[in-house]
BAVEXPA-320595 format. One line per field, with one value per residue (C-alpha): residue in one letter; z, y, x; residue number from 1. Coordinates in Angstrom, 3 decimals, padded with zeros to 6 digits. Last residue first. Example, Ala and Ser with C-alpha at 12.3 -4.5 7.8 and 13.67 -1.06 7.14 Angstrom:
<pts>
aa = (S, A)
pz = (007.140, 007.800)
py = (-001.060, -004.500)
px = (013.670, 012.300)
i = (2, 1)
</pts>
This chain:
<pts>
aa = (X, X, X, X, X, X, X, X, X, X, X, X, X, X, X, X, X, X, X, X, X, X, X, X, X, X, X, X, X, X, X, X, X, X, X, X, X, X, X, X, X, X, X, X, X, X, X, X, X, X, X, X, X, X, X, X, X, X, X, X, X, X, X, X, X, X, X, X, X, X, X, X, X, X, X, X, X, X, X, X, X, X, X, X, X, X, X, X, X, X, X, X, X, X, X, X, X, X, X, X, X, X, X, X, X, X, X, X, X, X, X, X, X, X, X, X, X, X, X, X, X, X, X, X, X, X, X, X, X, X, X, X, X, X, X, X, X, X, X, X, X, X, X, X, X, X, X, X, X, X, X, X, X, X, X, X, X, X, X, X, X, X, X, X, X, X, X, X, X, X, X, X, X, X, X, X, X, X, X, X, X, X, X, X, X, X, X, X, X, X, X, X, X, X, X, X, X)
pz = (001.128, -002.495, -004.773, -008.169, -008.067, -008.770, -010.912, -009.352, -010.411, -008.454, -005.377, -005.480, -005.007, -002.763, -002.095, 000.919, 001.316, 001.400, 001.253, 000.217, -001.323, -000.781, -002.638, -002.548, 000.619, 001.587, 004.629, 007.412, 010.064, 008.013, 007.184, 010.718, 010.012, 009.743, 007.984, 006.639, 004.137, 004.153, 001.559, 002.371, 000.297, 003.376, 003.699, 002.286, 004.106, 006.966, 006.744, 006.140, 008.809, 011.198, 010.236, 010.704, 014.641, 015.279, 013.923, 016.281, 019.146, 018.885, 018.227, 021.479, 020.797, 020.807, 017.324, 015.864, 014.498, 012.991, 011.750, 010.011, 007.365, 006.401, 003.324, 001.409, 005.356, 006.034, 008.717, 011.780, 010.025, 012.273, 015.586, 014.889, 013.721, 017.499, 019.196, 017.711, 018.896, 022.659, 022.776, 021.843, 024.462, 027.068, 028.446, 031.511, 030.677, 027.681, 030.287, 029.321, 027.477, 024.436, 026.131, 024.852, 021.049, 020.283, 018.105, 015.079, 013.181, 015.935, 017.170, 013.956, 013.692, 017.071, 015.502, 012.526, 015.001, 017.367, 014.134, 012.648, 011.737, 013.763, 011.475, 013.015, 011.627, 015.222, 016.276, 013.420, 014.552, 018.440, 017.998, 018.413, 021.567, 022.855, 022.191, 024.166, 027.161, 027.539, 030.555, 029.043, 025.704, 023.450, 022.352, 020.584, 020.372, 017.028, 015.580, 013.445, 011.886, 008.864, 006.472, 003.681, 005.863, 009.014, 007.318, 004.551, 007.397, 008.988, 006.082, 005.363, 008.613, 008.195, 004.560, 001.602, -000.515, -000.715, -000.292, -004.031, -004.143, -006.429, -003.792, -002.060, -003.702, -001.898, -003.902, -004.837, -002.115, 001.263, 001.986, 004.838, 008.017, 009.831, 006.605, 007.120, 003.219, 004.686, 007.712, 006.556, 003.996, 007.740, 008.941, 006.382, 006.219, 006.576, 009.976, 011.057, 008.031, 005.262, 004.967, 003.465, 002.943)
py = (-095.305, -095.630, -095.710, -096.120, -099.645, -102.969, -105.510, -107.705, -106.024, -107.496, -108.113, -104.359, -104.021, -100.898, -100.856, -099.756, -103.446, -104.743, -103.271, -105.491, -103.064, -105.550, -103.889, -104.676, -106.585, -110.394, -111.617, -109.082, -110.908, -113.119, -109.650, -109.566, -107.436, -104.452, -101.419, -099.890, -097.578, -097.106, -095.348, -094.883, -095.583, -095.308, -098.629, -100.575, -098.687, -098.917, -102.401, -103.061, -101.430, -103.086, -106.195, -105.599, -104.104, -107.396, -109.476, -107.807, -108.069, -111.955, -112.153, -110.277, -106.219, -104.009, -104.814, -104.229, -100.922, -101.361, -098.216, -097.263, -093.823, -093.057, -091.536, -088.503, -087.497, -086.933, -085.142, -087.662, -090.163, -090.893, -089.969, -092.806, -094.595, -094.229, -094.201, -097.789, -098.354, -097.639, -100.064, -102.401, -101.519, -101.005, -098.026, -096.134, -094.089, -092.625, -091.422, -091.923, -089.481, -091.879, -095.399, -096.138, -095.283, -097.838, -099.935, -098.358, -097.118, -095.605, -094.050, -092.457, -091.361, -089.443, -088.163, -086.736, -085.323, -083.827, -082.177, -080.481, -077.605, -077.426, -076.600, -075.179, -077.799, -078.390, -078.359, -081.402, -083.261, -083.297, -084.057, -087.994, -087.116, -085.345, -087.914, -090.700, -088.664, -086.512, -086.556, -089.952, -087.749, -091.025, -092.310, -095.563, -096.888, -098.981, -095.653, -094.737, -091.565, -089.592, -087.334, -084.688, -082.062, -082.622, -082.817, -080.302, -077.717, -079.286, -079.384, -075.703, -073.986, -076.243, -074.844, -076.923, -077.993, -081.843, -081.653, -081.727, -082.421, -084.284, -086.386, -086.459, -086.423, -086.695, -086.272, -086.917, -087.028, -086.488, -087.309, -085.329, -086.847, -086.481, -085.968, -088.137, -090.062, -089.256, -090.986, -094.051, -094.596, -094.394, -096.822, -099.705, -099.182, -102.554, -102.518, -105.099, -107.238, -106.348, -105.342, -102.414, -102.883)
px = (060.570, 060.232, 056.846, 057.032, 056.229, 058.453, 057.194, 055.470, 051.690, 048.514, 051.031, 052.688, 055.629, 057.428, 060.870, 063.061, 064.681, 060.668, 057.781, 054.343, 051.519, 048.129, 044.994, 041.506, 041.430, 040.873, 041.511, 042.260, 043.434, 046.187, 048.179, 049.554, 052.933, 050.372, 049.443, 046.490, 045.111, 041.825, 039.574, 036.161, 033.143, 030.869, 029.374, 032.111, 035.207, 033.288, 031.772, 035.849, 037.428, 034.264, 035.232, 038.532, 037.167, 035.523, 038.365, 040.507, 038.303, 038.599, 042.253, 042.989, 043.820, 047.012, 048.521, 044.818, 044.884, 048.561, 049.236, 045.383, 045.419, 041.824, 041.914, 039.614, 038.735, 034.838, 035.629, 034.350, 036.065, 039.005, 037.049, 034.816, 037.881, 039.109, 036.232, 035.794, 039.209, 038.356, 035.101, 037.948, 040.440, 037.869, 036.193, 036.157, 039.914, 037.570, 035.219, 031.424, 028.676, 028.922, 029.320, 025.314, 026.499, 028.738, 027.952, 030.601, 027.774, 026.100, 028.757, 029.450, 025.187, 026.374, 029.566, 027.798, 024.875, 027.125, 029.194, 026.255, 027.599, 030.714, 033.679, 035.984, 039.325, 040.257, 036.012, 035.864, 039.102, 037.863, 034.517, 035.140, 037.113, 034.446, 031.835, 034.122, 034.006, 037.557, 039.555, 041.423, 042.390, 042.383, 045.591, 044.213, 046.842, 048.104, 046.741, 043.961, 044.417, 042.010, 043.247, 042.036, 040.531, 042.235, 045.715, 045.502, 044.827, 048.244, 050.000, 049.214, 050.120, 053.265, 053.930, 053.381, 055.970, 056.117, 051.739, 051.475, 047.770, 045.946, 043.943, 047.097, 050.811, 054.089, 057.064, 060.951, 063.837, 064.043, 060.292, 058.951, 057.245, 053.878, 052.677, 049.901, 051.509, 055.176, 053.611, 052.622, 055.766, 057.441, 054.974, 055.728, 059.544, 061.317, 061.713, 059.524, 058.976, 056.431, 052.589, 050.881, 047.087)
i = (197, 196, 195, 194, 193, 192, 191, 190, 189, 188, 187, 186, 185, 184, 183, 182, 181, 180, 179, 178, 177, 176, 175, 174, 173, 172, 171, 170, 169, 168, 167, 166, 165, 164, 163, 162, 161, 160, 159, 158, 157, 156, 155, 154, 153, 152, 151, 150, 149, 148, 147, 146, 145, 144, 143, 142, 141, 140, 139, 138, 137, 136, 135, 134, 133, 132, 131, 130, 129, 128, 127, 126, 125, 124, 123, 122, 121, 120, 119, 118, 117, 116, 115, 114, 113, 112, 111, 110, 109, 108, 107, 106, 105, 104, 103, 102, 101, 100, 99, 98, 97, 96, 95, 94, 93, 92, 91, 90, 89, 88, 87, 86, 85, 84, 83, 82, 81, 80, 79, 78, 77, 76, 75, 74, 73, 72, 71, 70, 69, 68, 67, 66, 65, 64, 63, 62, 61, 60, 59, 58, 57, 56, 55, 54, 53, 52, 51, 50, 49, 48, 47, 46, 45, 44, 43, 42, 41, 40, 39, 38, 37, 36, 35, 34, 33, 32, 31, 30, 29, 28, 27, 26, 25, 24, 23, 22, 21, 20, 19, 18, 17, 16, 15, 14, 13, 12, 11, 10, 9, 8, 7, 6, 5, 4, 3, 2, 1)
</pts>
């Protein structure tokens, strides 16, 4: 988990580790990779191979039934052996397999971010990157979908990396990385991390 104040850098660190944005100074390594360099062809293969996205929004693609949004990342990266099945036994796993062959714009905010990591894991990504997966949800459908994070991230061995000003609603997790003035700590370790933002 990544927590600090508003502003303090949580979801840009977030997306220089999507690459969504570029570090101006040092390095961004995944799963071994030096991704600092890598051309935009590149990043974005890297991207739906290695990463997974859970946003604060869902951002479903409303025309879309909740399957087809789940299948999304897989057909993107072309691979399509057995991709209904994956996202089926997804749906499953995230209880909600009856709203499969429905609208996205016909289901609710919750039902909405189960689709959501659904879709996130559909490739098997090394990290599953969360900005603030609960800031749009009541209390009560919060602590369903944490729960779910962590059955997930349990069940499946699954890395997540998630951030949030709300650190109460996810109890305990194996890591907390707090930033603060552009510097990352770590609460296991005080002294100050090599990562900068």
């Amino acid at each position: 988990m990544i927590v600090g104040s508003s502003g303090s850098g949580k979801s840009t660190l977030l997306n220089m580790i999507g690459l969504l944005d570029h570090p101006t100074t040092g390095k961004v390594f995944i799963d071994g990779t030096d991704t600092t360099n890598l051309t935009d062809d590149k990043i974005s293969t890297f991207r739906n191979k290695k990463l997974g996205f859970i946003f604060q929004f869902s951002n479903l693609l409303t025309d879309l039934t909740v399957l087809e949004n789940i299948l999304l990342p897989r057909q993107i990266a072309g691979t399509n052996h057995s991709a209904e099945k994956d996202a089926r036994e997804l749906l499953k796993a995230v209880g909600i397999e009856d709203q499969m062959n429905k609208r996205a714009n016909k289901i609710s905010g919750g039902q909405a971010q189960r689709v959501a990591i659904a879709r996130g894991l559909i490739n098997h990504p090394s990290i599953v990157l969360a900005d603030e997966p609960t800031g749009n949800l009541d209390s009560v459908t919060s602590a369903t979908i944490v729960d779910l994070m962590k059955s997930m991230a349990k069940n499946l061995n699954q890395t997540f990396i998630i951030v949030t000003h709300d650190r109460q609603h996810f109890g305990d997790v194996d890591r907390v990385i707090t930033i603060k003035d552009g510097k990352a700590f770590d609460e296991n370790q005080p002294s100050r991390m090599e990562v900068l933002v």
